[in-house]
C-alpha positions as CSV (number, residue, x, y, z in Angstrom):
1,X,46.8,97.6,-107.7
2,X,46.5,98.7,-103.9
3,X,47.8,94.9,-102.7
4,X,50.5,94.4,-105.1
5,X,54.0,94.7,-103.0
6,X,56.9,93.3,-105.7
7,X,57.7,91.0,-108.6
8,X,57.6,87.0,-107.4
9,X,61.1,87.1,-107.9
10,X,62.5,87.1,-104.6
11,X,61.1,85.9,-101.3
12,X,61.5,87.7,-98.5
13,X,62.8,86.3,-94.8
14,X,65.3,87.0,-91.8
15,X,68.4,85.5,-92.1
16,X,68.6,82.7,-89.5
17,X,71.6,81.7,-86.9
18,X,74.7,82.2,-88.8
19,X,73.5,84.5,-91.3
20,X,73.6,84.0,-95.5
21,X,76.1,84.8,-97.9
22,X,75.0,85.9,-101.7
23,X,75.8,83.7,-103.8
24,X,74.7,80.9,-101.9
25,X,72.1,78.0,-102.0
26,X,69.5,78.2,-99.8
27,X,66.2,76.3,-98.7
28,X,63.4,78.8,-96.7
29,X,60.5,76.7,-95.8
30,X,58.9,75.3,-99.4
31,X,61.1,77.6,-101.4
32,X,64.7,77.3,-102.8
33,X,66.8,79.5,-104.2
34,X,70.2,81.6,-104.1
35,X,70.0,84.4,-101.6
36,X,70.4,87.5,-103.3
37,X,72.0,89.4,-100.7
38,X,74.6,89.2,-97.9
39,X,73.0,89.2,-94.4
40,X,73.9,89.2,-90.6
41,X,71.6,86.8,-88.1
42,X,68.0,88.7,-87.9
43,X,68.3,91.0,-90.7
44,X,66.2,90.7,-94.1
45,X,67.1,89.2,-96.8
46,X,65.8,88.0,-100.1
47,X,66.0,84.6,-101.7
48,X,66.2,84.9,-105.5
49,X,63.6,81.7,-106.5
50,X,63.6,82.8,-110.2
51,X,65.4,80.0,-111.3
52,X,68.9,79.9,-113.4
53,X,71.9,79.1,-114.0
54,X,74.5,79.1,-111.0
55,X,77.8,78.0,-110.9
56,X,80.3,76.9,-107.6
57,X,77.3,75.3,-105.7
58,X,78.9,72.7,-103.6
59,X,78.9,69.3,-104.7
60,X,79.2,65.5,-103.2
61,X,83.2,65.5,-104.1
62,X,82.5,61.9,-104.8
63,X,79.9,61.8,-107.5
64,X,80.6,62.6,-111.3
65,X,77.9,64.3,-112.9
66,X,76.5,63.9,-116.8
67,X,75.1,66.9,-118.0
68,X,71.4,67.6,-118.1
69,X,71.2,64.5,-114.9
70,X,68.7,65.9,-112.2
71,X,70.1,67.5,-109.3
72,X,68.8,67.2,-105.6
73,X,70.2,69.0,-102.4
74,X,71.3,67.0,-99.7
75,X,69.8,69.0,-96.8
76,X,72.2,66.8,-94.2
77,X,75.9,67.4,-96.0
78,X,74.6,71.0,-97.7
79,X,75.8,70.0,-100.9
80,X,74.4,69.3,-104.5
81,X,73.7,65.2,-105.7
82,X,72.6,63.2,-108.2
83,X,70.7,60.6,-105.6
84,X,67.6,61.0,-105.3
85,X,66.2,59.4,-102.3
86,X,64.5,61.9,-99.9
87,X,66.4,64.9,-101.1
88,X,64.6,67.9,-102.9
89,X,65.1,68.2,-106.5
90,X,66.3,71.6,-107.6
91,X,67.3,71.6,-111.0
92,X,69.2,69.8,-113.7
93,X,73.8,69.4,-113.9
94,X,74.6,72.1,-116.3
95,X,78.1,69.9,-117.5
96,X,79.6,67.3,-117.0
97,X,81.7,66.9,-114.1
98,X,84.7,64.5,-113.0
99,X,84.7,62.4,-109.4
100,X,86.3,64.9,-107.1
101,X,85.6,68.3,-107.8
102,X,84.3,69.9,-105.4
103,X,81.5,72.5,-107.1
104,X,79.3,72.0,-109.8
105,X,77.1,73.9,-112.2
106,X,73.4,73.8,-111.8
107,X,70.0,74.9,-113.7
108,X,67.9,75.4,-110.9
109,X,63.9,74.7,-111.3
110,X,61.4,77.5,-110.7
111,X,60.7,77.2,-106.7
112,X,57.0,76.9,-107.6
């Protein structure tokens, strides 16, 4: 296959202002994910949008979770929820979780 260029895996953009840390959640255009790599302002970078389970996302402190309760991002405070409202759904609470902890465990959806 002449066109073929990598597994659907990953997607593939420049880290914007501020840069990206691995590890971390991360929305590029359409597409969600966890970037896959460290990188500095303007270098490539990959966004894994395979789907999984992740652990330490950050959380609304002030929400308890049940498990298996969707899970949206809040786009304004950068942090995982369980309201719905206009925020992007991105997987489902993997556990339970108590009103005031700070991180949460998530099983993010496919990003398409």
């Amino acid at each position: 296959m002449k066109n073929f260029v990598k597994n659907g895996d990953r997607l593939s953009f420049i880290a914007p202002v501020g840069g990206v840390k691995s590890g971390e959640f991360n929305v590029v255009g359409a597409a969600f994910g966890i970037n896959a790599i460290s990188a500095n302002e303007g270098e490539d970078c990959e966004l894994d949008v395979s789907g999984g389970v992740y652990r330490k996302l950050p959380k609304i402190e002030t929400e308890d979770w049940d498990n298996g309760i969707a899970i949206y991002w809040n786009a304004t405070d950068k942090k995982m929820t369980k309201v719905k409202s206009s925020n992007l759904k991105v997987g489902i609470a993997n556990g339970s979780l108590e009103t005031g902890t700070a991180t949460g465990t998530v099983r993010l959806n496919r990003s398409f």
